[in-house]
DRENDO-1510 file (C-alpha; in Angstrom, 1 decimal, always signed):
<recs>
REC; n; res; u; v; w
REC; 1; UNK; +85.3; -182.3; +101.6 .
REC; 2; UNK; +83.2; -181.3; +98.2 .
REC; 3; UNK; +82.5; -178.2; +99.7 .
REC; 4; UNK; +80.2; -175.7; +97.8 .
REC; 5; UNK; +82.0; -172.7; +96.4 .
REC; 6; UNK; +81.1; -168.9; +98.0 .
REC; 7; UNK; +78.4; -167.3; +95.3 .
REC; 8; UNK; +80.0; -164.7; +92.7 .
REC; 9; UNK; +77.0; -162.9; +93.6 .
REC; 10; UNK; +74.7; -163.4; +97.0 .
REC; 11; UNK; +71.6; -165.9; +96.4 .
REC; 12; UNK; +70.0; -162.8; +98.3 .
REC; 13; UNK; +70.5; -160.2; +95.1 .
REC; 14; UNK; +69.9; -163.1; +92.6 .
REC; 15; UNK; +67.0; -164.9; +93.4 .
REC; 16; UNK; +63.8; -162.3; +93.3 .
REC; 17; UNK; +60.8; -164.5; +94.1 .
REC; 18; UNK; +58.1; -166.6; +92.0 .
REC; 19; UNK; +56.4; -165.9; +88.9 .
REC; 20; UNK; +52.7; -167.8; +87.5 .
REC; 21; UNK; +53.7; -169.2; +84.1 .
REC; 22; UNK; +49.9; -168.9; +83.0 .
REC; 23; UNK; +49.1; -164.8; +84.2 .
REC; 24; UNK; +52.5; -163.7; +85.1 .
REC; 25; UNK; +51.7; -162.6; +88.6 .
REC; 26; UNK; +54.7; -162.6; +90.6 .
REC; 27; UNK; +55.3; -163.4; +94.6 .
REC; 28; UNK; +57.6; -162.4; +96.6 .
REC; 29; UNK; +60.0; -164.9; +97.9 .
REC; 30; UNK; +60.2; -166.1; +101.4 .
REC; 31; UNK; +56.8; -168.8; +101.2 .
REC; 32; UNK; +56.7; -172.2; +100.2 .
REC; 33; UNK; +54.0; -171.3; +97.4 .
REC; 34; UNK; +53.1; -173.5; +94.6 .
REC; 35; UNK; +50.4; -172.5; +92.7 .
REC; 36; UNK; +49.0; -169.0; +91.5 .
REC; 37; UNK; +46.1; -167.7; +94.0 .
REC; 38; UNK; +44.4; -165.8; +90.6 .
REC; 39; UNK; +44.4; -168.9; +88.0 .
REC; 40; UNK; +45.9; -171.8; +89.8 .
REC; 41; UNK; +49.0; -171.8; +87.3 .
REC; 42; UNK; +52.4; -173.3; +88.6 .
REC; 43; UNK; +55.0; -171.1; +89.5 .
REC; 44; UNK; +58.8; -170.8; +88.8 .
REC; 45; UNK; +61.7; -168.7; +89.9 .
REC; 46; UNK; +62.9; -165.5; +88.7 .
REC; 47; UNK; +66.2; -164.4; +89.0 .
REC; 48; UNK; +67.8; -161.2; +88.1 .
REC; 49; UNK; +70.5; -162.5; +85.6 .
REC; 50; UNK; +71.7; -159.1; +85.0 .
REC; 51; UNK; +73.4; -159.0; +88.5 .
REC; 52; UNK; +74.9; -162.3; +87.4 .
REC; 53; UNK; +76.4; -160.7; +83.6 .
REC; 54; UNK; +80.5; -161.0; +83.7 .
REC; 55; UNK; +80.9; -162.6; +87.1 .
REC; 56; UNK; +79.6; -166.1; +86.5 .
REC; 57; UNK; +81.8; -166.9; +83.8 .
REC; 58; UNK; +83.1; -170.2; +82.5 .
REC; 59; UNK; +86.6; -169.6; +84.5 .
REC; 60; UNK; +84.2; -169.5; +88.0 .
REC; 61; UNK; +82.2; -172.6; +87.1 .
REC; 62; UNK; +85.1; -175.1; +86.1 .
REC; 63; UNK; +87.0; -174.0; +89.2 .
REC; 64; UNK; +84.4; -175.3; +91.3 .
REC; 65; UNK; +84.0; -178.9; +92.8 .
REC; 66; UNK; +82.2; -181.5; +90.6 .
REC; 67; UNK; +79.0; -181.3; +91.7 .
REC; 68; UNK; +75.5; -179.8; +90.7 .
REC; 69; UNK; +76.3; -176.5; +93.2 .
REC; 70; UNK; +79.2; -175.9; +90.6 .
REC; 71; UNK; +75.9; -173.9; +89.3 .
REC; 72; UNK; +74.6; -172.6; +92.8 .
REC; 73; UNK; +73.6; -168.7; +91.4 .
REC; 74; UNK; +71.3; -170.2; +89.3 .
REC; 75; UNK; +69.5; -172.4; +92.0 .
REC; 76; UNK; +67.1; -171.7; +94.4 .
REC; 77; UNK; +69.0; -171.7; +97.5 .
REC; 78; UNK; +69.9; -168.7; +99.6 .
REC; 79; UNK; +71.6; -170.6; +102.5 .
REC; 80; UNK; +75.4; -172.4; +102.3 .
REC; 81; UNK; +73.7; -175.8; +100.7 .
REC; 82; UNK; +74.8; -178.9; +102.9 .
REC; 83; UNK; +72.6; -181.5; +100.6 .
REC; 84; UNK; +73.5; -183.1; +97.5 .
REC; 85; UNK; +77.8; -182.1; +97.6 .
REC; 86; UNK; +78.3; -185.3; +95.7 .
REC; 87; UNK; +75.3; -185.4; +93.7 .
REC; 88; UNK; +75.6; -184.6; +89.5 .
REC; 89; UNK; +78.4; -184.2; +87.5 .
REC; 90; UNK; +77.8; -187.4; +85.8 .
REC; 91; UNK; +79.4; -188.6; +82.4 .
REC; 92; UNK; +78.5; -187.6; +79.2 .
REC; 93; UNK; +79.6; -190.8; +77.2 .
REC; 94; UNK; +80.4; -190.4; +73.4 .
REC; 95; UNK; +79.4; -193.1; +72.3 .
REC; 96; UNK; +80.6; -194.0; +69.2 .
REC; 97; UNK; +79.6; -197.8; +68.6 .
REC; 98; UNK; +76.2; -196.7; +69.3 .
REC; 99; UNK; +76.6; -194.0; +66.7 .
REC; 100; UNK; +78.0; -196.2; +64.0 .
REC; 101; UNK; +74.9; -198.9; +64.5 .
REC; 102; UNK; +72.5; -195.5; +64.4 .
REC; 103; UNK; +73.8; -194.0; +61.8 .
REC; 104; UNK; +74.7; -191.2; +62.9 .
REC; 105; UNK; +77.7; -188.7; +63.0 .
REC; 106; UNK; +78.2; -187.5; +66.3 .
REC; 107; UNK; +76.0; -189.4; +69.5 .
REC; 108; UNK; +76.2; -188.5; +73.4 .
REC; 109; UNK; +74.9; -190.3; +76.3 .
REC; 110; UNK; +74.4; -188.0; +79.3 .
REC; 111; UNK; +74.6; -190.8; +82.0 .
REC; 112; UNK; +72.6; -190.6; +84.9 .
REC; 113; UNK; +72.5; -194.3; +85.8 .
REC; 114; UNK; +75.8; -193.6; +87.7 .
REC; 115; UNK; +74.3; -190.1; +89.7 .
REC; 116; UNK; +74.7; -189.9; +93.3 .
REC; 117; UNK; +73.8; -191.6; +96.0 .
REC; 118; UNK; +70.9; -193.5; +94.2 .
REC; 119; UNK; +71.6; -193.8; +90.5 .
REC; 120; UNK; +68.7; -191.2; +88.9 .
REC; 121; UNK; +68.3; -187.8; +87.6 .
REC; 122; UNK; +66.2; -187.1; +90.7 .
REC; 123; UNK; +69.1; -186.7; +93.0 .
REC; 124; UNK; +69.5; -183.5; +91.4 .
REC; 125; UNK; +66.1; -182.0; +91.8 .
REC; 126; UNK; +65.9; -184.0; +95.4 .
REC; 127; UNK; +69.1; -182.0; +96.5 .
REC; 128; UNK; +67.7; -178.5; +95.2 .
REC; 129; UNK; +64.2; -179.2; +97.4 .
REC; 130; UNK; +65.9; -180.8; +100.2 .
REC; 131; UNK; +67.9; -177.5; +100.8 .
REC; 132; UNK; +65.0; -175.3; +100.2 .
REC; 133; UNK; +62.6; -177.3; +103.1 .
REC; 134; UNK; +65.6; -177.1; +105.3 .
REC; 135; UNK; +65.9; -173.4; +104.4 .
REC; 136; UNK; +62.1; -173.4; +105.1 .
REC; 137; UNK; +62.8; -175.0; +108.5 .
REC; 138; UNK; +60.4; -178.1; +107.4 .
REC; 139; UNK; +61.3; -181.1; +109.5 .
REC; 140; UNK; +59.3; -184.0; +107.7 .
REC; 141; UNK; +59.9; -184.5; +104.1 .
REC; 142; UNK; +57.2; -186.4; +101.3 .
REC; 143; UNK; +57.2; -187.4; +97.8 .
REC; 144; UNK; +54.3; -188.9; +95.4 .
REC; 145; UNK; +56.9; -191.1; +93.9 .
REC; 146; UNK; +57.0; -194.1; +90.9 .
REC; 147; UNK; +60.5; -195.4; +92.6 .
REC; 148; UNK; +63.3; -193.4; +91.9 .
REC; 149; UNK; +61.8; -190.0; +93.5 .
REC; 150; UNK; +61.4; -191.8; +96.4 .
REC; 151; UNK; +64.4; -193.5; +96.5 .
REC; 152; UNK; +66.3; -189.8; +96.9 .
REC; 153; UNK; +64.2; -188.6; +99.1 .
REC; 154; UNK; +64.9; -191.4; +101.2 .
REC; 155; UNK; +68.3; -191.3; +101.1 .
REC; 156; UNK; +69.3; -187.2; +100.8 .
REC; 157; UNK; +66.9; -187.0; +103.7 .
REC; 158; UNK; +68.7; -189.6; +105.9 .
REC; 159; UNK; +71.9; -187.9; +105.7 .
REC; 160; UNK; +70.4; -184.5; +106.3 .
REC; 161; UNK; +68.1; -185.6; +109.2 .
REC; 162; UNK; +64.5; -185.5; +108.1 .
REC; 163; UNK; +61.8; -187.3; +108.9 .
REC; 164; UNK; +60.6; -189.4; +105.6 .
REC; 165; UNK; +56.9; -190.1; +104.1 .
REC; 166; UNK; +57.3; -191.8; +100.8 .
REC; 167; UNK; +54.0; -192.6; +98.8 .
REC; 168; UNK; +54.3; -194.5; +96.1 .
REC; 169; UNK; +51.6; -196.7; +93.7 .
REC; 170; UNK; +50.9; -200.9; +94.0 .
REC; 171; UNK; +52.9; -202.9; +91.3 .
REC; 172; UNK; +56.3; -200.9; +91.8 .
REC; 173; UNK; +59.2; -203.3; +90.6 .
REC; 174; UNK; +61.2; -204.4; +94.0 .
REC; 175; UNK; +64.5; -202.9; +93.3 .
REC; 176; UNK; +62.6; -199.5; +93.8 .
REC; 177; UNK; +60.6; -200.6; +96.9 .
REC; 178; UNK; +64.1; -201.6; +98.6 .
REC; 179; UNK; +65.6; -198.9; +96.6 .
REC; 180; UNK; +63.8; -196.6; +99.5 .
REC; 181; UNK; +63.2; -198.8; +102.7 .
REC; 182; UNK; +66.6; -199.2; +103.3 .
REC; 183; UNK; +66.7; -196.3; +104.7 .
REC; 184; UNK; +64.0; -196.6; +106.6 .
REC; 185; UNK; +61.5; -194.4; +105.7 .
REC; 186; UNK; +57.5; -195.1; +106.0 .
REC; 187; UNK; +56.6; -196.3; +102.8 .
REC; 188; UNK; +53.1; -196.2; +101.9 .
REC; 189; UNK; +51.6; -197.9; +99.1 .
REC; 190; UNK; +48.3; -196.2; +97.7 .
REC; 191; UNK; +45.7; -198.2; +95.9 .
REC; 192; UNK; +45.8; -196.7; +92.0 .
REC; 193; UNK; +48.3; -195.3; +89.8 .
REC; 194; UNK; +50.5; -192.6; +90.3 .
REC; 195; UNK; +47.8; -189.8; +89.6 .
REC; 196; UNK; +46.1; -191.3; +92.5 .
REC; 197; UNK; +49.0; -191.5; +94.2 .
REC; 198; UNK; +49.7; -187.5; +93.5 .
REC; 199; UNK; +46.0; -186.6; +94.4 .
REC; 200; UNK; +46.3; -188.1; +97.9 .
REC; 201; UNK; +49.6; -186.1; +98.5 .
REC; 202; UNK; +48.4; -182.8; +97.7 .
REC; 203; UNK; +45.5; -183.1; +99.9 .
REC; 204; UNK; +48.4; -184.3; +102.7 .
REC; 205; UNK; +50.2; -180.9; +101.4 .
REC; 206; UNK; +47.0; -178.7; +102.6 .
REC; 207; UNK; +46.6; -180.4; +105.9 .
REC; 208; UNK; +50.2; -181.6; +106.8 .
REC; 209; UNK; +53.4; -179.2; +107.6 .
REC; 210; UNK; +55.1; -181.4; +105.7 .
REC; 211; UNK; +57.6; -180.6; +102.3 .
REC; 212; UNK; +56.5; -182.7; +99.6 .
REC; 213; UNK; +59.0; -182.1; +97.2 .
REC; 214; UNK; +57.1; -182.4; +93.8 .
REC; 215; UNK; +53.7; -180.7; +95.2 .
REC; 216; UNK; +54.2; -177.6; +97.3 .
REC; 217; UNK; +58.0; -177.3; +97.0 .
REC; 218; UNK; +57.8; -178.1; +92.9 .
REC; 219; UNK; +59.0; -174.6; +92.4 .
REC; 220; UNK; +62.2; -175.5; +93.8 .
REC; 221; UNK; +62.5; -179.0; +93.1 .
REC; 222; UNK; +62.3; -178.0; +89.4 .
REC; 223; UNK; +64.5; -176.2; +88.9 .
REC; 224; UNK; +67.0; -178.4; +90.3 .
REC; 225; UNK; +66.5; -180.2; +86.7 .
REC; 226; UNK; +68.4; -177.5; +85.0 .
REC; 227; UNK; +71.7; -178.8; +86.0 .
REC; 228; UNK; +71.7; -181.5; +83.8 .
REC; 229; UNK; +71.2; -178.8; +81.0 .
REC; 230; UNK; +74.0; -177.2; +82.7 .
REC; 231; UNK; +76.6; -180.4; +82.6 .
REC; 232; UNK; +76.0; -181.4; +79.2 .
REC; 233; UNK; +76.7; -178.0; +77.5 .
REC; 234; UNK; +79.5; -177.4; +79.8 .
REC; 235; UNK; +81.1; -181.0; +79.1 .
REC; 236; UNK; +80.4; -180.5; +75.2 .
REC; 237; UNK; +83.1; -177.7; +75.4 .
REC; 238; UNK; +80.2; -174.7; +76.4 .
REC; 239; UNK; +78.1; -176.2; +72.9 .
REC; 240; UNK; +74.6; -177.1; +72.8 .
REC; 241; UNK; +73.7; -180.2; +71.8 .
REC; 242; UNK; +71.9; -180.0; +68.1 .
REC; 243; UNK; +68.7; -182.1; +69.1 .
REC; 244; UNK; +68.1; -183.8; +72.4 .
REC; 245; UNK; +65.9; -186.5; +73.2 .
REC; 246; UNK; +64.4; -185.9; +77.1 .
REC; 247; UNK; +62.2; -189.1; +78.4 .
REC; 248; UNK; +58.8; -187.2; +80.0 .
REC; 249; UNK; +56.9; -188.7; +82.9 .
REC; 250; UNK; +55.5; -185.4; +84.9 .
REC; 251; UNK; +57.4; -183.5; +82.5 .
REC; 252; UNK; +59.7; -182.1; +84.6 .
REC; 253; UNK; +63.1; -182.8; +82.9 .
REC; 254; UNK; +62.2; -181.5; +79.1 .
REC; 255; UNK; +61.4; -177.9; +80.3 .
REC; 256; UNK; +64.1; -176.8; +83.1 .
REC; 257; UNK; +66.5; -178.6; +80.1 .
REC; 258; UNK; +64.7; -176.0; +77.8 .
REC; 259; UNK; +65.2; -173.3; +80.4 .
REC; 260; UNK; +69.0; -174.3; +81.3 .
REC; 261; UNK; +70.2; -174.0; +77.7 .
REC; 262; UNK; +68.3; -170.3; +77.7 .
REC; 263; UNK; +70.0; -169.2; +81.0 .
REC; 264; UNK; +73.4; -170.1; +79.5 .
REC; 265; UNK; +72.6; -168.0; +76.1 .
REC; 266; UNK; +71.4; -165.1; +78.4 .
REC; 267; UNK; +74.5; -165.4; +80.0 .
REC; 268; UNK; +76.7; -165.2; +76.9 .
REC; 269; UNK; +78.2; -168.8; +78.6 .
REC; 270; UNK; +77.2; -170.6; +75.2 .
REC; 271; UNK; +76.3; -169.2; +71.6 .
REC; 272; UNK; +72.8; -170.4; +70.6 .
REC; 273; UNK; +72.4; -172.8; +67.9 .
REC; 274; UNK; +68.3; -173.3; +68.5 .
REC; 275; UNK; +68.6; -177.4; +69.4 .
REC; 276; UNK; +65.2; -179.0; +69.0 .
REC; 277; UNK; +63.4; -180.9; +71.8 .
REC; 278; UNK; +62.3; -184.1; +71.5 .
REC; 279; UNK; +60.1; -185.7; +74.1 .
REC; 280; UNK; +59.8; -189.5; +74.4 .
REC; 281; UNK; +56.9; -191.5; +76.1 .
REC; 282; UNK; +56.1; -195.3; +76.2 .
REC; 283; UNK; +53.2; -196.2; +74.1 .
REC; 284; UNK; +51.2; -197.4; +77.4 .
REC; 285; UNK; +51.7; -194.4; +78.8 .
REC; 286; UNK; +51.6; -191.7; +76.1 .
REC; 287; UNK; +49.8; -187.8; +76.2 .
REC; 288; UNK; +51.5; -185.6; +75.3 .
REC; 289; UNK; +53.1; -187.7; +72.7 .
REC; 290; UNK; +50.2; -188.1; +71.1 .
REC; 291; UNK; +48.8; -184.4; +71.3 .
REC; 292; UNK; +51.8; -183.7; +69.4 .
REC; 293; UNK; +51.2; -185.8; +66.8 .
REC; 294; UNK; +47.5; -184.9; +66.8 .
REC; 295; UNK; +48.4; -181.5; +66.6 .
REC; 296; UNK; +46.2; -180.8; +69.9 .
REC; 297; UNK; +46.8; -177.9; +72.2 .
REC; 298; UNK; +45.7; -180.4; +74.8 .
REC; 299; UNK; +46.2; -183.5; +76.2 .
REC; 300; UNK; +44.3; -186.6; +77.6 .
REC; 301; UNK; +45.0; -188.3; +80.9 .
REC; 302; UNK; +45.5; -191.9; +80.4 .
REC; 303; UNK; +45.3; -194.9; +82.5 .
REC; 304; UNK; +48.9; -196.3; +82.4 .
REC; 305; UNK; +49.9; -199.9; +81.1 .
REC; 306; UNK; +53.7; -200.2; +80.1 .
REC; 307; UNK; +56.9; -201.7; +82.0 .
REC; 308; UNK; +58.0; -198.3; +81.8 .
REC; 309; UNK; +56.6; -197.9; +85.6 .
REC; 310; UNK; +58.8; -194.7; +86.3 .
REC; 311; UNK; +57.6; -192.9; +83.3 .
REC; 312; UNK; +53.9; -194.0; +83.7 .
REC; 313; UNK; +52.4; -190.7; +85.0 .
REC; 314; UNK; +48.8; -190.4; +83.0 .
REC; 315; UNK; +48.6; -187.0; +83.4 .
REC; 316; UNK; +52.4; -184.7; +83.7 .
REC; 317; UNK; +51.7; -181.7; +85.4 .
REC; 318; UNK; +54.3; -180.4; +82.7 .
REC; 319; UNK; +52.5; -181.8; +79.9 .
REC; 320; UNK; +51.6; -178.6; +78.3 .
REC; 321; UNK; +55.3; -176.8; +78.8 .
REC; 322; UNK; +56.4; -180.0; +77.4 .
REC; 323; UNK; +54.5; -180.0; +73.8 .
REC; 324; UNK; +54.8; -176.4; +73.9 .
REC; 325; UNK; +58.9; -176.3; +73.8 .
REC; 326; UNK; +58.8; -179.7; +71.7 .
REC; 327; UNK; +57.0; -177.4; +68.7 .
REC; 328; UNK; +58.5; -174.0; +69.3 .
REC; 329; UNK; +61.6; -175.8; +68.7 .
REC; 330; UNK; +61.2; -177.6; +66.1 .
REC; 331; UNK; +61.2; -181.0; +67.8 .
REC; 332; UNK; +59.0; -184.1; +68.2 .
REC; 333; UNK; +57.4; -186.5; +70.1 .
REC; 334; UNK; +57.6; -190.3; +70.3 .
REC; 335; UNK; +56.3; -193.2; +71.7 .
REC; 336; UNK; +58.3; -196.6; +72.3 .
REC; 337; UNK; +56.4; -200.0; +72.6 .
REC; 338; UNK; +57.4; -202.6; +75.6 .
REC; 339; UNK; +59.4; -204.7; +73.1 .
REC; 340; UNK; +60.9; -202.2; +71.4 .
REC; 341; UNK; +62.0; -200.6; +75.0 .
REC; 342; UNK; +63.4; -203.7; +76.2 .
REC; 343; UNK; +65.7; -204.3; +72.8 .
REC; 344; UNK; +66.8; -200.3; +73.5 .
REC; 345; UNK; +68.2; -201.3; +76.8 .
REC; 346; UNK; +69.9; -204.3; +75.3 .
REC; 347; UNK; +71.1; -202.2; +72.3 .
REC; 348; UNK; +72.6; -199.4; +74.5 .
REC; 349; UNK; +73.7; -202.1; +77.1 .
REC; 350; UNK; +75.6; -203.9; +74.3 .
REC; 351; UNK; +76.9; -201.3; +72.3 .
REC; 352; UNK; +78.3; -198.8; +75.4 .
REC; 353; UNK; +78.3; -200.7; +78.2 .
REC; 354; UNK; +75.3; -198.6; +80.0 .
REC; 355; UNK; +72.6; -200.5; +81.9 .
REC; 356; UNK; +69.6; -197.9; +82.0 .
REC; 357; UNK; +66.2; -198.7; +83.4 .
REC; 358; UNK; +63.0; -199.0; +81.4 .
REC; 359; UNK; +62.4; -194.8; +81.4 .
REC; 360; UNK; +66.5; -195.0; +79.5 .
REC; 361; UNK; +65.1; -197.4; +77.4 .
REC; 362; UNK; +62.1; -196.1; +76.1 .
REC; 363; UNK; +64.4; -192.6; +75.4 .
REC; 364; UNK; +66.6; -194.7; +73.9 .
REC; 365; UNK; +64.1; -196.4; +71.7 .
REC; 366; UNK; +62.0; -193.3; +70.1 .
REC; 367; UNK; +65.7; -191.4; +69.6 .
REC; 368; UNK; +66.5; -194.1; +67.7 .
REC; 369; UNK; +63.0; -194.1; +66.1 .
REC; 370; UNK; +63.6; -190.0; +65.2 .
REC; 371; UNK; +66.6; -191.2; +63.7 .
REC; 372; UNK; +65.2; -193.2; +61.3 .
REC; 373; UNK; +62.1; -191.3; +60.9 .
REC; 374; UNK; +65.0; -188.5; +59.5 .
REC; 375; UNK; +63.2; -186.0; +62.0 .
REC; 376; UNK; +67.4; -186.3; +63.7 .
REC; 377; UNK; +69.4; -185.7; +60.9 .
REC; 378; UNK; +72.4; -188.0; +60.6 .
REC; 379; UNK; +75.4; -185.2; +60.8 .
REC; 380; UNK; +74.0; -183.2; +63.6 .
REC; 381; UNK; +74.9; -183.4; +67.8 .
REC; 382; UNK; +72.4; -185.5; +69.3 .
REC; 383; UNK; +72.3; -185.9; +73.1 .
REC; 384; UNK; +69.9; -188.7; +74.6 .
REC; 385; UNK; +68.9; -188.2; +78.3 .
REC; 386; UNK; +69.7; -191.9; +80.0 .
REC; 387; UNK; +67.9; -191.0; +83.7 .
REC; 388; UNK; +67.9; -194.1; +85.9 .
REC; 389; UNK; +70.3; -197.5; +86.3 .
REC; 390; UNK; +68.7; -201.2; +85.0 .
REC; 391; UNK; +69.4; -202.8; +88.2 .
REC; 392; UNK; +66.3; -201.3; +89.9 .
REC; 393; UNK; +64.3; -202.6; +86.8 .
REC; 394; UNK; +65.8; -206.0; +86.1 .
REC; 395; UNK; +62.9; -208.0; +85.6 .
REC; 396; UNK; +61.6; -206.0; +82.7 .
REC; 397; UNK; +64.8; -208.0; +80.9 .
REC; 398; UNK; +65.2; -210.9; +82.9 .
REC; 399; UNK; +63.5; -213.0; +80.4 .
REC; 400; UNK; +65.1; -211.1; +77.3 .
REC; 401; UNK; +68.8; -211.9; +77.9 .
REC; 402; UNK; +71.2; -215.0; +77.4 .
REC; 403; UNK; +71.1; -217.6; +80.1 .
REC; 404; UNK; +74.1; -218.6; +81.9 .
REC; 405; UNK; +76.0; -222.1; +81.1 .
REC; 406; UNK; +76.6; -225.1; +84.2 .
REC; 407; UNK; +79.7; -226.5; +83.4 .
REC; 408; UNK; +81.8; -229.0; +85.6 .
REC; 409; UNK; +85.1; -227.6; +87.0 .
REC; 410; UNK; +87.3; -229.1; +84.6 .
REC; 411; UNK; +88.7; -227.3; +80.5 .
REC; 412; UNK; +86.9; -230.5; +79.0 .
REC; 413; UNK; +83.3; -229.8; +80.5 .
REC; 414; UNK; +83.7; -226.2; +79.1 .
REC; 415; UNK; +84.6; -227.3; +75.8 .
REC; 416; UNK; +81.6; -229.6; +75.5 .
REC; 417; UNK; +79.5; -227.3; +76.7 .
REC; 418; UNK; +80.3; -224.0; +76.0 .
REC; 419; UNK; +82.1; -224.1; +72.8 .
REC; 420; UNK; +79.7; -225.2; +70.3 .
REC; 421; UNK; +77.2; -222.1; +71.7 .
REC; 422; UNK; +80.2; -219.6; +70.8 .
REC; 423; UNK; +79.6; -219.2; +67.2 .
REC; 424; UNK; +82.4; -217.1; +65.7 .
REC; 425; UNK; +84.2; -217.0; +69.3 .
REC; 426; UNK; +85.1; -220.6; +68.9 .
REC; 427; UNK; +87.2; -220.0; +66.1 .
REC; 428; UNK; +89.0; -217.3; +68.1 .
REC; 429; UNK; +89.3; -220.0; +71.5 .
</recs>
């Protein structure tokens, strides 16, 4: 059994309550509170990281199972966690061939395609919010969801016993509407985009006793994020990563990333090096990419229109976190067009053997984009966030690949047929 290693330090001593990001008023912990009563600014956890100095060392983390509670004093959860025991701890890929096509020196994938149970980043911050509405005693569980949020809801909550509301937007790709019905939740589709979609569920939030894990449980869910900060640093040998390219949709990812390296400094688990942040957006779908680049301290909600469905959130409740950490740290933003996403996947497909969905893609695309721009310089650590697995978005490349060759069952049909297409294989055949 992946069982969760006993805290250095109890969650009870560690974890101190909420804090507004806007005003700085602080809440005492106990409430499933979202939002700040004075200036309606999100909230966040506080911890008391001084309780945590020379007992959660590097020794302590690596002895513990390969999962995302490796990290368990710096999540939210006070009770023994029972969600998510084989969820993170995914690979971070050096990938070299992809490297020497770039340009570049010295290239990481940090592969969630391959997380557990349902192949995105959002099985991490699905575990972390899972645990906290069973700590809350919720018994129905929601999301406002572009695919892969709902798919881990729907799964996490099916081992752990919930009842399951999944709301998602019209014109999801299949693979994502499956991705979640198998395990039969109610799925309900919502005339609009996703900021429709997340309107409706915070006005279910006020009325319902229900967990909606990115509106009144965001808190938690957020910071469930962090531990793919965590993973990469630890798996570069307790290093930051130079730059980092982070795909933004709500904008959750970038900032708990931000926030993960900082815990680790404060710590003393890594020495700081100041990586920069780079956020990456599709073109159709594009804010807070292009407030950076305008230089604006604010951003305008956009009607979506890319492939890139699971990215396509018009107006991140992030957003201004987001551009904030991209310029403090010297960073960027980018924007990838729908062809130039496509031939990312097929470049990181071909190159290491990773099938990412459209949000990988589009990362994929503007990193290589900073690249070239020389905003990533060439002989610096660069680790690019892959977040979801192609299969759930295959007919964004189904008409962009090779087609498969009908051949009789015989060495003379494949000859005539196959060999002439091989070009430079032939002479190898």
């Amino acid at each position: 059994m992946n069982r969760v290693q006993p805290p250095v330090v109890p969650p009870t001593e560690i974890i101190q309550g909420l804090r507004c990001k806007e005003c700085g008023h602080t809440y005492e912990k106990g409430s499933p509170s979202y939002v700040c009563e004075y200036d309606f600014g999100p909230l966040e956890v506080i911890y008391d990281y001084e309780k945590l100095k020379g007992k959660l060392t590097r020794e302590v983390i690596e002895s513990r199972p390969d999962n995302l509670w490796r990290y368990r004093e710096l999540l939210p959860v006070e009770m023994e966690p029972e969600i998510g025991l084989y969820s993170g701890w995914t690979p971070l890929v050096k990938a070299d061939r992809l490297a020497e096509r770039l340009g570049v020196s010295e290239l990481y994938i940090k592969d969630d395609s391959v997380n557990h149970p349902t192949f995105s980043y959002k099985d991490r911050v699905v575990s972390v919010a899972l645990s906290k509405a069973k700590e809350f005693g919720y018994r129905t569980v929601s999301c406002a969801s572009t695919g892969n949020l709902g798919n881990s809801v729907s799964a996490h909550a099916a081992r752990a016993g919930f009842n399951t509301f999944i709301f998602i937007p019209t014109g999801l790709e299949i693979g994502k509407i499956v991705g979640s019905l198998v395990y039969n939740p109610k799925v309900v589709e919502i005339e609009g985009n996703y900021d429709d979609v997340n309107r409706f569920c915070s006005q279910m939030a006020d009325k319902y006793r229900w967990a909606f894990v990115n509106v009144n449980l965001r808190p938690y869910y957020t910071e469930g994020a962090k531990t793919y900060g965590f993973e990469i640093a630890e798996q570069l040998g307790w290093k930051l990563p130079k730059n980092i390219v982070i795909p933004v949709a709500g904008g959750t990812i970038l900032p708990r990333v931000y926030r993960s390296f900082r815990e680790l400094v404060e710590l003393d688990l890594v020495e700081d090096n100041n990586p920069r942040f780079f956020a990456a957006q599709a073109a159709g779908c594009s804010p807070i990419v292009t407030a950076i680049k305008d230089e604006s301290e604010v951003f305008k909600p956009v009607k979506p229109d890319t492939i890139a469905k699971s990215i396509a959130i018009g107006n991140p409740a992030d957003g201004y976190e987001v551009m904030d950490i991209a310029r403090k740290t010297g960073g960027w933003g980018e924007e990838a067009t729908d062809e130039e996403i496509i031939e990312a996947i097929k470049l990181l497909a071909q190159t290491e053997g990773i099938f990412t969905e459209t949000a990988g893609g589009t990362t994929m695309a503007v990193a290589k984009k900073l690249i070239e721009q020389g905003r990533i310089p060439n002989n610096e650590s660069i680790a690019i966030c892959i977040t979801g697995n192609g299969m759930k978005t295959q007919e964004a490349v189904a008409n962009h690949v090779g087609e498969t060759h009908l051949i009789k069952p015989t060495v003379e049909s494949f000859e005539e047929v196959c060999l002439p297409t091989l070009g430079e294989m032939g002479a190898v055949v």
